[in-house]
N, C-alpha and C positions, 0 to 999 in steps of 0.2 A: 579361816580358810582363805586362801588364797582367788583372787579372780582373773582368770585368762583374758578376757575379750572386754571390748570397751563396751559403753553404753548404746553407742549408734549401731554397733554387729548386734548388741541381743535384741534391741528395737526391730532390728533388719529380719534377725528371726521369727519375732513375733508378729509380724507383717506377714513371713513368708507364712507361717502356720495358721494365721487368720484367711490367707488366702487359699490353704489349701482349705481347710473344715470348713469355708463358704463351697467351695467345689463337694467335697463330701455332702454337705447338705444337696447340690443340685444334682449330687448324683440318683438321689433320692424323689425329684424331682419337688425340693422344697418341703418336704414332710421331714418335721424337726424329729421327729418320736426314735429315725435313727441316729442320731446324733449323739453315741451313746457310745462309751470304753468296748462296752459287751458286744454291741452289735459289729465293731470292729476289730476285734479280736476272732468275733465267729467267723465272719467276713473275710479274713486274710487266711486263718485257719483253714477255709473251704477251696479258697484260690490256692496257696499252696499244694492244697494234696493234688489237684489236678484232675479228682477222681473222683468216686466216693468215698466215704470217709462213716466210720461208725457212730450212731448218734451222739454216744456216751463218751466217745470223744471229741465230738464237736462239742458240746455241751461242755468238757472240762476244758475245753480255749478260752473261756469265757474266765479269765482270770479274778475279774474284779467281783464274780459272780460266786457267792459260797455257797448255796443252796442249789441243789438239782432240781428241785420245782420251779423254782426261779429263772433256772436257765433254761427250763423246756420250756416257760413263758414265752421267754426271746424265739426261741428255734420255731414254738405254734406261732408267732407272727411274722417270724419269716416266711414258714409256710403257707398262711395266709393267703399274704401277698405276693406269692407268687415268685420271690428270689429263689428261695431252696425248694428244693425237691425231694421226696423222702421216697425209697423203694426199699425191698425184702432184700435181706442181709442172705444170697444163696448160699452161706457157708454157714449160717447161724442162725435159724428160723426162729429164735428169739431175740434176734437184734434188729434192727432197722438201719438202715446208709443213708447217710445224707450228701447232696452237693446241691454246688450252685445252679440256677439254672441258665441257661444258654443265654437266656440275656443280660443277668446278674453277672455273668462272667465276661461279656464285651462292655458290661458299662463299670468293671471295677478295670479292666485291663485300661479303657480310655481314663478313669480316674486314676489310675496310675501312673500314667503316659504325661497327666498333666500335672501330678505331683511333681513328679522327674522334674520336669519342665519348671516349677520355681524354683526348684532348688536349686536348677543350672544359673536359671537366673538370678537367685540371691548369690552364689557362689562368683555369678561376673563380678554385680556390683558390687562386692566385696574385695573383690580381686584385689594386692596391691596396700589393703587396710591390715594394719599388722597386728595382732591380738598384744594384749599391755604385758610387756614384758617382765619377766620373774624377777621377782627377787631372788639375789643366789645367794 
């Protein structure tokens, strides 16, 4: 298999991605427990729809997660603590809706804002660094 990028660009990378999952953690406010594929998958899941979103589908966002008991683990500690919010499904009186809660949603949009924000900045200091060129 061939390699595109030199060693200092994928270093550069994993700088940038060490620096975002340190921000993922403080979005947390330092509680590793969400520092987890699942709980980011549910996470983007919830911000995406913008809305509410039906449990059993938030629960199948959780890709790395093969058991449904397992993922309503994740969704009861989201709830918990107070990120997600669960309300009556008024079209489905056997389903339940989930979303974010009003502050889970300004503090993934600020972690998002500062994601942006390395990537621009890996992307300057990159500027200019030419990825190793193919063999033809």
């Amino acid at each position: 298999m061939a390699v595109n990028f030199t060693r200092r660009q994928r270093e550069e990378y994993l700088a940038m991605s060490d620096r975002i999952g340190r921000r993922w953690i403080a979005l947390f406010r330092g509680d590793t427990e969400f520092y987890s594929a699942a709980y980011f998958d549910l996470f983007k899941a919830l911000w995406r729809a913008d809305g509410p979103v039906r449990k059993t589908d938030a629960m199948n966002s959780m890709k790395a997660v093969r058991s449904a008991h397992t993922a309503g683990k994740y969704v009861d500690t989201a709830l918990r603590r107070g990120l997600v919010v669960e309300s009556a499904n008024p079209e489905d009186g056997r389903s339940k809706l989930l979303s974010l809660s009003d502050e889970m949603r300004l503090r993934l949009d600020t972690f998002f804002d500062q994601a942006m924000g390395e990537v621009q900045r890996t992307g300057r200091l990159l500027e200019g660094t030419d990825p190793i060129a193919k063999a033809s």
